[in-house]
Residue, then its C-alpha position, 0 to 999 in steps of 0.5 A: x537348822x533354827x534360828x534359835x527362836x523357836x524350838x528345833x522341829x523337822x521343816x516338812x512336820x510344820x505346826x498350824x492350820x493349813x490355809x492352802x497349798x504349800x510354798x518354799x522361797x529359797x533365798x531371804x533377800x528382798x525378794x525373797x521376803x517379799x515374794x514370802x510375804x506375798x503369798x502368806x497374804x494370800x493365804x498359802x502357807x509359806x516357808x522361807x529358807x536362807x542359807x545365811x543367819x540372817x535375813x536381807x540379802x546384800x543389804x545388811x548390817x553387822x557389829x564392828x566393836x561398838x558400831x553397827x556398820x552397815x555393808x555399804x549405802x543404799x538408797x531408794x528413790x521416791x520412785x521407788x513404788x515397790x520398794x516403798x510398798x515394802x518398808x509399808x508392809x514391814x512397817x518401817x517406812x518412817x525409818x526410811x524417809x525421803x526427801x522433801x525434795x531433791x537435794x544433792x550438793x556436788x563438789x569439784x575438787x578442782x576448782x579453788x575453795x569457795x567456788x566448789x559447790x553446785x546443788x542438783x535439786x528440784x523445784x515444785x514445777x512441773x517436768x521438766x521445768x522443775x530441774x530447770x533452775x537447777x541445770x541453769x545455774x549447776x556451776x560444773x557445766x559451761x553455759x554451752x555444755x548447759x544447753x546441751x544437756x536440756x536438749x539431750x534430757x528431751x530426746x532421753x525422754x522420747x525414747x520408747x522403752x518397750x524399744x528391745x533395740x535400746x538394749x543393744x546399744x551403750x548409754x555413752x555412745x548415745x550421749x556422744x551422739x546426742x551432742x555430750x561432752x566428756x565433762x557433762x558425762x562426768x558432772x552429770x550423767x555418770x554422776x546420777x548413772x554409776x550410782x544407779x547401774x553401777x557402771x559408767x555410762x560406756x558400758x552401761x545399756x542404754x535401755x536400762x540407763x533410759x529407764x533410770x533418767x526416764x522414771x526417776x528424772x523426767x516422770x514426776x516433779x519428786x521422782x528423784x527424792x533420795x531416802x534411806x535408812x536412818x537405821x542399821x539395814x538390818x532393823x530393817x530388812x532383817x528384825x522388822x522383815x522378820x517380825x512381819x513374816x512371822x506375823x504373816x504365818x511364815x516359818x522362816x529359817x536361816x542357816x538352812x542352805x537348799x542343796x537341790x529341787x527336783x519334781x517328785x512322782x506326784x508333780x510336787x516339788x521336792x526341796x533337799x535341804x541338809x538332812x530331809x526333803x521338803x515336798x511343795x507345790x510352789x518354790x520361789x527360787x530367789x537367790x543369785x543369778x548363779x546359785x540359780x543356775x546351779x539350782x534349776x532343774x533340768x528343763x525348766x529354763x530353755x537355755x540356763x546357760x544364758x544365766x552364767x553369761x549375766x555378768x557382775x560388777x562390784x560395789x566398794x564402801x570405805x569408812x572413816x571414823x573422824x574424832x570430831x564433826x567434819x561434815x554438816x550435811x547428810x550426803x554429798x556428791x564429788x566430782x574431780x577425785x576418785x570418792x564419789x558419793x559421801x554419807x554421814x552414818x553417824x546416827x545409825x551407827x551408834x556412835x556417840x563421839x565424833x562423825x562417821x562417814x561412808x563412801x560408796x564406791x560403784x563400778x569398782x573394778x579396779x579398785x575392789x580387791x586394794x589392799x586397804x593400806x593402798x585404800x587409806x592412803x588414796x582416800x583420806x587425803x582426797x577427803x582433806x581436800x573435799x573436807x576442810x574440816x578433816x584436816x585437823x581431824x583424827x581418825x580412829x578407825x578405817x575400814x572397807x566392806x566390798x560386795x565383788x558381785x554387788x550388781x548384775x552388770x548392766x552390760x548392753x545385751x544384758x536383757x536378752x539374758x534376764x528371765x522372767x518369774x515363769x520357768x518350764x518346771x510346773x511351780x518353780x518360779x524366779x525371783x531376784x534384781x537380775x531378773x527380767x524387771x525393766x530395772x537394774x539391780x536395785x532394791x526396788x527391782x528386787x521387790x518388784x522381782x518377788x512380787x512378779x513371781x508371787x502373782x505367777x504362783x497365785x495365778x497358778x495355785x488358783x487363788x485370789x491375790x491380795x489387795x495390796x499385790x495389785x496395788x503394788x503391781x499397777x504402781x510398778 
């Protein structure tokens, strides 16, 4: 029950000063690690249980040969406060970068060759001006479709997010409504949407995708920048996570499974882990939706059901190992074909000859349980066409990850199901993306997630919060 970096001693017989009341975080994803180091900052003496061997959630890396391959392509958004905050306090942000400014080229497969590429990118202009030369000249839209989608952007804008009836109804629905055609949907709105919710805009709530369009499109001139790691996840949401909880007086176990909760005689918390009890006066239950569920005690949500009714979807990443160099920028967007978004992990992944490519694939569904044959035989010839310079190229390797429950579903209605950090249970409180964040399933909604159920506990303990929990907060 250790991760091999310290001796084997029994988790409730912790070494060290105690600084103030004892909390267990169950779950060493980005909430978790957050919510622990939250609360270690503020001088509670924390211990982190993860039942994987390793820290990060589903954002991870592993070894494949000589590679080290992450499980699929995440990124964040200059709006991204929390998730900032985050790479900040473990000490990774220059590994991360954004951006100077948007920029995302987009190819459409179906128009001859030397006319496929547009560009979404931001100029320094104030909202919305600063998209303005980009919508103007996107070359994947008509002129009419053009106008449109500037009319439709400003009634997005109008819309008042704290409205619960924008969760009842479809984002497709709306932008029917609001004047879109099928091809803007698919040039535009599901091309930045899917990538972001994880579901096309049909099936997606139109108070969560109004969140996404309204925060990372039309708040700030640089909301939208893209960063993301130029390192394996792992350095980051793993060795520098971990090297920060341990600087902060966190014990952390991995390979270490919580088996249930329960309140002892005294009102404490008891935590069963394999082999012994840990006793608490706060958990942090930052684990998946239903691993929760079957976690909770009794009582301590009204109706714990409503969990299990928070849907999934899955997130498929293919990647390709070219002999050579067939892609001179570091992403790109398609349109016209079924790869959506294209990354170069080249660098991160330690190759030292030729390109390495992922291609995230969200909203999934119909394609995350392809043998891969099927897969290499759909996607490599849909890379010939996007790519020129694959067409003389070898692969030396092809693999896929898929993450089936990558996501909660950003179903309509789904709101109604997201709890907040507080439960029924004195010192039990939630942590996780599909809790009740006001975001989809992101790593940003997974910081923000653990930072909501650290300030509950401090407010509950009586203990003042850090600096930095205040900042994080007024940000988000």
């Amino acid at each position: 029950m250790t991760d091999g970096s310290r001796p084997e001693e029994p988790l409730a017989d912790m070494p060290g000063p105690r600084y103030g009341r004892d909390a267990v975080v169950v779950g060493g994803g980005l909430a978790g690690i957050t919510a622990a180091l939250a609360l270690a900052d503020a001088g509670v003496r924390v211990t982190l249980l993860e039942g994987r061997p390793r820290l990060g959630g589903l954002a991870f890396s592993f070894q494949r040969g000589e590679l080290t391959v992450d499980n699929g392509q995440h990124v964040y958004l200059r709006c991204c406060t929390a998730y900032r905050w985050f790479l900040d306090r473990i000490e990774a942000a220059a590994l991360a970068p954004l951006q100077d400014r948007l920029d995302v080229p987009v190819l459409d497969v179906a128009r001859p060759e030397g006319r496929r590429l547009g560009r979404l990118r931001r100029d320094a202009l104030p909202v919305p001006l600063h998209l303005g030369r980009s919508l103007a000249t996107y070359p994947h839209l008509s002129l009419a479709e053009r106008a449109k989608v500037g009319r439709a952007a400003l009634a997005l804008k109008g819309l008042d997010l704290a409205d619960p009836t924008l969760d009842t109804q479809d984002f497709g629905s709306w932008l029917t409504a609001h004047g879109q055609s099928a091809r803007a949907v698919e040039a535009l709105w599901d091309l930045v949407g899917v990538a972001t919710l994880n579901a096309v805009a049909g099936d997606a709530s139109l108070g969560l995708a109004a969140m996404v369009f309204k925060t990372g499109l039309l708040s700030d001139p640089g909301a939208a920048d893209i960063g993301w790691a130029r390192v394996p996840l792992g350095e980051l949401h793993d060795r520098l996570a971990r090297k920060a909880l341990d600087s902060a007086g966190v014990r952390t176990e991995v390979r270490t499974r919580v088996t249930s909760i329960s309140t002892d005689d005294n009102g404490r918390l008891s935590v069963q882990v394999p082999g012994e009890t840990l006793q608490a006066d706060a958990v942090v239950l930052a684990v998946p939706h239903r691993e929760a569920h079957d976690l909770l005690p009794a009582g301590a949500l009204d109706a714990p059901e409503r969990l299990l009714e928070i849907g999934t979807a899955p997130i498929l990443n293919v990647h390709v190992v070219y002999d050579r160099k067939v892609l001179h920028k570091p992403l790109f967007a398609a349109l016209g074909t079924p790869v959506q978004w294209v990354f170069d992990r080249t660098d991160p992944s330690g190759l030292k000859h030729g390109q390495y490519l992922a291609l995230s694939q969200s909203a999934a569904q119909d394609e995350i349980d392809a043998p891969v044959a099927e897969l290499r035989e759909r996607y490599l010839p849909e890379l010939e066409r996007l790519l020129p310079g694959t067409r003389g190229a070898e692969v030396t390797d092809f693999f896929v990850t898929r993450e089936r429950t990558a996501t909660f579903a950003p179903t309509p209605g789904v709101g109604r199901l997201r709890p907040g950090a507080r439960t029924k249970a004195p010192g039990l409180y939630l942590a996780g993306a599909w809790t009740a964040t006001g975001w989809p399933a992101t790593m940003e909604s997974a910081v923000r997630s653990g930072v909501s159920a650290a300030d509950a506990v401090l407010s509950a303990l009586g203990r003042p919060r850090p600096r930095h929990l205040f900042e994080v907060e007024e940000a988000a």
